[in-house]
GUTI-189243 format. One line per 2 residues: number of its first residue (from 0); for each residue x, y, z negated of C-alpha. Coordinates in Angstrom, 3 decimals, always signed. Each point is the difference from the previous one (the first is absolute). Layout:
NUM = X/Y/Z  ...
END
This chain:
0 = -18.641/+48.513/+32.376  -2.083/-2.733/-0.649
2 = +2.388/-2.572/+1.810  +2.656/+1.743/-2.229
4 = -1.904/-0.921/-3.044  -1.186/-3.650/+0.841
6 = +3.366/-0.282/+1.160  +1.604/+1.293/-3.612
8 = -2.720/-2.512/-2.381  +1.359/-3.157/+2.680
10 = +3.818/+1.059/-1.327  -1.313/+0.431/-3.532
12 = -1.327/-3.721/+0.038  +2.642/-1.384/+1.259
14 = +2.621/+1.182/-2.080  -2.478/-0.698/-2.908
16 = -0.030/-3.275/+1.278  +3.380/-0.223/+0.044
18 = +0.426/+1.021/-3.416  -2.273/-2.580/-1.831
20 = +1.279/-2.675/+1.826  +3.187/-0.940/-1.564
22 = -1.107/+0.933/-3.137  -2.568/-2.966/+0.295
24 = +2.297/-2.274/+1.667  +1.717/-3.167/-2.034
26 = +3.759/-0.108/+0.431  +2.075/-3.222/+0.746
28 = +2.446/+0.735/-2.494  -0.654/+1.802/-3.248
30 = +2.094/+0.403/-3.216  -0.431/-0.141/-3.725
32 = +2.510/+1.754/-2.610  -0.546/+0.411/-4.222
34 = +0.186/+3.631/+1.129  -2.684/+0.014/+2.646
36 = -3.920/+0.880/+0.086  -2.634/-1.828/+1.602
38 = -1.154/+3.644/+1.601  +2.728/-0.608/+1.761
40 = -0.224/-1.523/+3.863  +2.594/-2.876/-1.182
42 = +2.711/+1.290/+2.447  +3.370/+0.054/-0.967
44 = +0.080/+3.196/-1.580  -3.002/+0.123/-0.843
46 = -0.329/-3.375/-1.668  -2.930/-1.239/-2.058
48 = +0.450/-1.323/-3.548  -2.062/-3.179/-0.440
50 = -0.066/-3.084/+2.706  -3.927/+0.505/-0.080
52 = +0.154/+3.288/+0.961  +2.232/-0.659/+2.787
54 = -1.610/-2.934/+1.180  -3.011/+2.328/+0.761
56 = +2.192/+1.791/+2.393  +1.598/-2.814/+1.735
58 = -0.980/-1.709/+3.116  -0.937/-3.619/+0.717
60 = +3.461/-1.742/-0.105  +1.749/+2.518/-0.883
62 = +2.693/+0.334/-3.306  +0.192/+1.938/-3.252
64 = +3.730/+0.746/-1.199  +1.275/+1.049/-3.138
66 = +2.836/+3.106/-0.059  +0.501/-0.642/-3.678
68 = -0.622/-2.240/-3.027  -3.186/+0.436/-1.639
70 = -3.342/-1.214/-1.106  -1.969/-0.030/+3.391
72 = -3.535/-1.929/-1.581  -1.977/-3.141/+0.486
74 = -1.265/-0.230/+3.725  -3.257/-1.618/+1.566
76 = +1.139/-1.150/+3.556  -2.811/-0.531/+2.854
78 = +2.113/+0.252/+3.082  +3.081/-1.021/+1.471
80 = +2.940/+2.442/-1.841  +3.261/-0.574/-1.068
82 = +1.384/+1.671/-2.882  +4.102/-0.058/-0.168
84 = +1.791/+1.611/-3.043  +3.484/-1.140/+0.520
86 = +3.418/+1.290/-1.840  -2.922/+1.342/-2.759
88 = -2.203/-0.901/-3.022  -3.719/+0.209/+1.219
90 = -1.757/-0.671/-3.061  -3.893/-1.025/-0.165
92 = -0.589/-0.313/-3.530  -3.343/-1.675/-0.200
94 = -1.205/-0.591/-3.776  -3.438/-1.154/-0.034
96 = -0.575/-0.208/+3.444  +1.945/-2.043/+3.757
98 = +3.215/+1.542/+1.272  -1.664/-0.220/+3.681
100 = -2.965/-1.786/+1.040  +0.239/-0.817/+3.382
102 = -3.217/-0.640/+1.997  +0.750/+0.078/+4.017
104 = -1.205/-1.664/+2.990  +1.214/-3.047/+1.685
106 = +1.912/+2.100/+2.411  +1.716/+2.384/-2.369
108 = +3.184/-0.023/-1.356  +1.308/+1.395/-2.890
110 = +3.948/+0.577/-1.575  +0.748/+1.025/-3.516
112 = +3.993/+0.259/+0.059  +1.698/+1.264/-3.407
114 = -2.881/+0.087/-2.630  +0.419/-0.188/-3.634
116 = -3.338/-1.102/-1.462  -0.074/+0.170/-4.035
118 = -3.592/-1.189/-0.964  +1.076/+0.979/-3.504
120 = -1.463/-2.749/-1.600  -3.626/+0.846/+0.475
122 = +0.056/+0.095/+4.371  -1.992/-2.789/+1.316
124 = +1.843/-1.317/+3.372  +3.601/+1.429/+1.078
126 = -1.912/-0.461/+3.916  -3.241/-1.400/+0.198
128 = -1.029/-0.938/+3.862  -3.475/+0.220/+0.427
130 = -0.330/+0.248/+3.873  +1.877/-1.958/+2.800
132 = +2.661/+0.869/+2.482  +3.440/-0.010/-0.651
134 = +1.723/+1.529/-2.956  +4.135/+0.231/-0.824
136 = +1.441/+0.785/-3.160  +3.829/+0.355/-0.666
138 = +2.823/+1.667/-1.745  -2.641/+0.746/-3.328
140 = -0.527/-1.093/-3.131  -3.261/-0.676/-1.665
142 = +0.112/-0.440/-4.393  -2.592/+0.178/-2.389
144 = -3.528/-0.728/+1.207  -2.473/-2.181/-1.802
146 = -1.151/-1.990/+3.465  +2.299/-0.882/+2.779
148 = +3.187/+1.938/+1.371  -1.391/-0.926/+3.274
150 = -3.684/-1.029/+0.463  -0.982/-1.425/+3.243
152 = -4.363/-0.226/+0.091  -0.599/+0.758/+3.466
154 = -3.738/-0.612/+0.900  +1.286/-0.359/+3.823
156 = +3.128/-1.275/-0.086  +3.166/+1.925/-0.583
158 = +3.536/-0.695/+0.179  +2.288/+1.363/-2.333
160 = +4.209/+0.247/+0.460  +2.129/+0.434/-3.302
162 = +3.418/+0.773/+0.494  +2.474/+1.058/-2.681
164 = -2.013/+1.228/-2.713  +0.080/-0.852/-3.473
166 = -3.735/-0.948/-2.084  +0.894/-0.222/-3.346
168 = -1.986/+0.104/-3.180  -3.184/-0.250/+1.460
170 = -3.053/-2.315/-1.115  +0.673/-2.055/+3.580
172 = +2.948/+0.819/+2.498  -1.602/-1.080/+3.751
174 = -3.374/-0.988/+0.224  -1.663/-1.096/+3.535
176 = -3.591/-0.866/-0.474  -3.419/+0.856/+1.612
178 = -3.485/-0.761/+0.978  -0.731/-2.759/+2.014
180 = +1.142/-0.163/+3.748  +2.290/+3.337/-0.868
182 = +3.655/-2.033/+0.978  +1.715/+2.581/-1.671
184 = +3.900/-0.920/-0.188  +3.158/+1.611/-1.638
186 = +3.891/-0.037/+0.329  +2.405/+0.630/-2.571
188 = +3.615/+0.120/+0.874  +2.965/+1.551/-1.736
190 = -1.854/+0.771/-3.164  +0.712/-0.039/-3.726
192 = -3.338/-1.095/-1.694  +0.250/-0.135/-4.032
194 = -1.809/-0.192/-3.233  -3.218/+0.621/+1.662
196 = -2.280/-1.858/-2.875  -2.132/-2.559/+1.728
198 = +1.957/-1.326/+3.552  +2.536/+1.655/+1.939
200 = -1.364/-1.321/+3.660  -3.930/-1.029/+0.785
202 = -2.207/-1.001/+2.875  -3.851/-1.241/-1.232
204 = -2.246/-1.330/+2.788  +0.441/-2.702/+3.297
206 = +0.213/+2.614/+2.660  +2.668/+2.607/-2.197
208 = +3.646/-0.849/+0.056  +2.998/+1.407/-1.278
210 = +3.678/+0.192/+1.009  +3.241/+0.107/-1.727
212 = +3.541/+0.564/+0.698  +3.289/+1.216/-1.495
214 = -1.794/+1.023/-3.195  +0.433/-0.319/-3.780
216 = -2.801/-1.058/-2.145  +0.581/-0.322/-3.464
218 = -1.271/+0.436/-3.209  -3.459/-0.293/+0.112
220 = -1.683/-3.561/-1.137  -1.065/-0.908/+3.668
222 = +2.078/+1.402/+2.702  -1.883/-1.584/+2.686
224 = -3.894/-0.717/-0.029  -1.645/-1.220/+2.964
226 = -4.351/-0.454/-1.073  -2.590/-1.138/+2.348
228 = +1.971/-1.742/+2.427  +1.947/+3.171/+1.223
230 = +3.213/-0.149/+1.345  +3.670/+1.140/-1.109
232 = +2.948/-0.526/+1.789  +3.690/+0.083/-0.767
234 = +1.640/+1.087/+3.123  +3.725/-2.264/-1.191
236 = +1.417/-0.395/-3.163  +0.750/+3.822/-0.110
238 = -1.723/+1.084/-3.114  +0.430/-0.183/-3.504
240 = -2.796/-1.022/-1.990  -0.386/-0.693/-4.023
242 = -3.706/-1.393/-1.191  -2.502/-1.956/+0.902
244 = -1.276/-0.598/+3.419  +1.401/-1.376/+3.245
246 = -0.849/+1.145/+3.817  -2.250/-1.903/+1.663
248 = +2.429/-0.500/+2.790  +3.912/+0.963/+0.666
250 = +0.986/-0.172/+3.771  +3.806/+0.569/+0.858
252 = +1.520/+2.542/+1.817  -0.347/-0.416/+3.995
END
């Protein structure tokens, strides 16, 4: 009897063991959905119904989807994540306040992939990179904040990829700066960057630099600003650009 018993509580551990387990677990692919609830685990049928509450639940480098159009929130970022929202509208309305702040590691990477970020006219930055690592931003559209559609301030150096996304009707468009010794650096390819009320492209400081190709910049009165001895470069003549402001360099094609 008593091996019976001892034998029974082992059983009873285990499968209690068993049972909290997953439910603590992060997954490496979670979902969002204007239906959802963030009681939810995230999982496909079960999805969650901001991007903060699924980013609780999702692992390091792994992705939050969308399954429908919706407002999903602003998001604070501290790991490497990717969050895709393809073939839908993922809104992040973000009046009074950043569409994502992203403040990772030197080794993390992070993907935002189909965003529409509305800043309403009162947001403060579209993006505003804080941290370092490596950070891609494409297919979105960032509109009405009263800083920078994309703000680049890395303390440790970050580098930041643009790619098809229009930053329009902002107080700035692209803005790479930071402290001292931070060599952050940005891309911006493909892009439509307009009305934005101060400069549509700008890299402040010796050690930041900023790159440009295939764009449009127009309507703002500088389109390119380069402060402090930082560096933009024109990859060809492949973009169109109205105001003031030249690159500081504009190497052909190879």
């Amino acid at each position: 009897m008593k091996y019976l018993v001892l034998a029974t509580l082992a059983a009873l551990a285990i499968s209690a063991a068993s049972f909290v387990s997953p439910a603590s677990a992060q997954a490496s692919r979670t979902w969002v959905s204007g239906s959802g609830s963030d009681a939810n685990p995230c999982s496909r049928t079960a999805p969650c119904q901001t991007f903060a509450g699924a980013y609780a639940k999702t692992a390091i480098s792994g992705e939050i989807n969308c399954l429908d159009s919706a407002g999903f929130g602003t998001l604070t970022i501290s790991k490497s994540i990717s969050v895709v929202c393809n073939g839908v509208v993922a809104g992040v309305l973000a009046a009074g306040t950043t569409g994502f702040t992203i403040n990772t590691a030197s080794t993390d990477h992070v993907v935002l992939d189909g965003m529409d970020i509305e800043g309403f006219g009162t947001g403060t930055h579209g993006l505003n990179v804080v941290g370092s690592g490596a950070i891609f931003i494409r297919n979105s559209s960032i509109r009405h904040f009263t800083g920078n559609g994309v703000n680049v301030a890395g303390t440790a150096g970050a580098r930041v990829m643009v790619d098809n996304v229009l930053i329009v009707n902002n107080a700035g468009g692209v803005n790479v700066q930071g402290a001292a010794g931070a060599a952050n650096s940005a891309s911006v390819t493909h892009s439509f960057i307009d009305g934005n009320a101060s400069f549509g492209v700008q890299a402040s400081g010796s050690v930041n630099s900023l790159a440009i190709g295939w764009d449009v910049i127009s309507n703002s009165p500088t389109a390119i600003s380069a402060l402090s001895s930082a560096q933009v470069v024109s990859f060809g003549p492949s973009s169109i650009v109205t105001g003031a402001g030249v690159p500081t360099s504009t190497p052909a094609f190879k």
